[in-house]
C-alpha positions as CSV (number, residue, x, y, z in Angstrom):
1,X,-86.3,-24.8,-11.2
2,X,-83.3,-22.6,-11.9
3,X,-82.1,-19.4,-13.7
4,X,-80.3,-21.6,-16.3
5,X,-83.3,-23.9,-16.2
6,X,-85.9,-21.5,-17.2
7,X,-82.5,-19.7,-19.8
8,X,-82.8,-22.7,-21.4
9,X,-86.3,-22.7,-21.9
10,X,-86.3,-19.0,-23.3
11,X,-83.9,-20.1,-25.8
12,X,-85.3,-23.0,-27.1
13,X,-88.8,-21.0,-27.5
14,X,-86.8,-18.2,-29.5
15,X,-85.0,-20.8,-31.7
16,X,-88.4,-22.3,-32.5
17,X,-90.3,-19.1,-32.9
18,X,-87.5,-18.0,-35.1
19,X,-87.4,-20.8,-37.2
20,X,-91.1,-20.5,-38.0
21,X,-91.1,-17.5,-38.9
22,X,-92.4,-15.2,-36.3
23,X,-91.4,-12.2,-34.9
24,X,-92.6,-12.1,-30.7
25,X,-95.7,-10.3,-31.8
26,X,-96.8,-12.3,-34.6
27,X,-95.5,-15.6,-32.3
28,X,-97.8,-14.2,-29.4
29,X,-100.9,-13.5,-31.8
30,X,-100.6,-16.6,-33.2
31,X,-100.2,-18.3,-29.6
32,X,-103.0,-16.2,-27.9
33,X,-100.4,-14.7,-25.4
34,X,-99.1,-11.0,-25.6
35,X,-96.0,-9.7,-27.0
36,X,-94.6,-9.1,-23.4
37,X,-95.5,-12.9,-22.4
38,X,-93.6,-13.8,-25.0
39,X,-90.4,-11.4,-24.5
40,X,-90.7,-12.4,-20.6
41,X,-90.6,-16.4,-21.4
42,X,-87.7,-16.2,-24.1
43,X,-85.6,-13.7,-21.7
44,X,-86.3,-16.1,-18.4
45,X,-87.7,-12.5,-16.5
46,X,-89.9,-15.0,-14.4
47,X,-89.3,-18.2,-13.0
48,X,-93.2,-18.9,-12.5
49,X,-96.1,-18.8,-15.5
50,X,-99.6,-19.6,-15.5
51,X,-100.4,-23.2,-16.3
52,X,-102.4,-21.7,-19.2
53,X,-99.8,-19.8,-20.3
54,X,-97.2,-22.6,-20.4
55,X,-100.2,-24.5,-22.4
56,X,-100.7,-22.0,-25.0
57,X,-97.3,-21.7,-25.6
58,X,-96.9,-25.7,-26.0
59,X,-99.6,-25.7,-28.4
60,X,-98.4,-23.0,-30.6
61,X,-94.9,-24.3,-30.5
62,X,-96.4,-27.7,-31.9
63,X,-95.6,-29.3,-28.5
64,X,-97.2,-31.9,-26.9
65,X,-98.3,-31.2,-23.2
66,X,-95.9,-31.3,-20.6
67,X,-92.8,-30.3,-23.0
68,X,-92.3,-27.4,-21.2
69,X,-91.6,-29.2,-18.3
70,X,-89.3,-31.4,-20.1
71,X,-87.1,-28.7,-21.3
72,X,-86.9,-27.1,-17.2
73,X,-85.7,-30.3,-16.8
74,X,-83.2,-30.9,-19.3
75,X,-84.7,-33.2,-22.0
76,X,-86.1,-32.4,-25.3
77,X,-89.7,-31.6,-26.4
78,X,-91.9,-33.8,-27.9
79,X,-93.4,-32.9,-30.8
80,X,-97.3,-33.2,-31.8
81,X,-97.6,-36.0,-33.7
82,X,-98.9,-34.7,-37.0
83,X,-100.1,-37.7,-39.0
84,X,-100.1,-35.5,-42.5
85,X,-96.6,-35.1,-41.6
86,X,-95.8,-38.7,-41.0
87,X,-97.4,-39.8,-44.7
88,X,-95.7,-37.3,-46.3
89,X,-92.1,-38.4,-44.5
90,X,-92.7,-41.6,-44.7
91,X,-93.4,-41.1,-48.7
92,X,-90.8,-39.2,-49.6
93,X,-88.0,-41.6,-50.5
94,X,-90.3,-43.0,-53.1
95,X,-91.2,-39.8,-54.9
96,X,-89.6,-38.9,-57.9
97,X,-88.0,-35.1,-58.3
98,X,-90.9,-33.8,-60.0
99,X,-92.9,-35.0,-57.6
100,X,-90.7,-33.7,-54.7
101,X,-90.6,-30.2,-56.0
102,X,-94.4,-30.0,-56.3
103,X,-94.9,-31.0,-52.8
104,X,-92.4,-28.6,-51.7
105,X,-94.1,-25.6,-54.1
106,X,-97.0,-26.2,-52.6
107,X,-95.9,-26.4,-48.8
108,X,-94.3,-23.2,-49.3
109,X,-96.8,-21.5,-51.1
110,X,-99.6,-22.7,-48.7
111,X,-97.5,-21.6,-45.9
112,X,-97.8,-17.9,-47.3
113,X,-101.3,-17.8,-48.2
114,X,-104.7,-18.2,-46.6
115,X,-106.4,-20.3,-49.0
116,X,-106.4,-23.3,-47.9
117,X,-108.3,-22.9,-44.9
């Protein structure tokens, strides 16, 4: 693998940890991995991680195993398939607005609180 190889890794990572919400701390707490792990991966300081590492950070990233190795080489990631996800995609075009607005109330709100675990 490359420089640009494992550049492009760090990026995507960053782009994903950023758009859920995390700062590297929070992202590497959540993911089981330190801080520094995470700052290492995202700014390609290594070219070599711990297959344990690489899995952790698949897992919290909501990627299926082996993604990582798909985006060294150039292809996308694939996601965890999340069959919640799918019903509520898949019933979306027949909700009304009310409807819509509710779900997405209580996504966002269940997002921000503990209580539903």
């Amino acid at each position: 693998m490359s420089v640009g190889d494992w550049a492009r890794l760090g990026a995507r990572v960053a782009a994903e940890r950023a758009r859920q919400g995390h700062s590297a701390a929070s992202f590497g707490a959540a993911a089981g991995l330190s801080s520094t792990t995470v700052d290492s991966i995202e700014h390609h300081r290594k070219e070599s991680y711990d297959p344990g590492t690489l899995a952790q950070l698949e897992q919290a990233l909501g990627w299926q195993p082996g993604s990582v190795k798909r985006v060294l080489a150039g292809l996308e990631p694939k996601p965890v398939e999340d069959p919640d996800l799918a019903a509520v995609i898949d019933a979306w075009p027949r909700l009304s607005p009310g409807a819509r607005r509710m779900l997405r109330v209580l996504a966002t709100e269940g997002a921000e609180a503990s209580w539903f675990e």
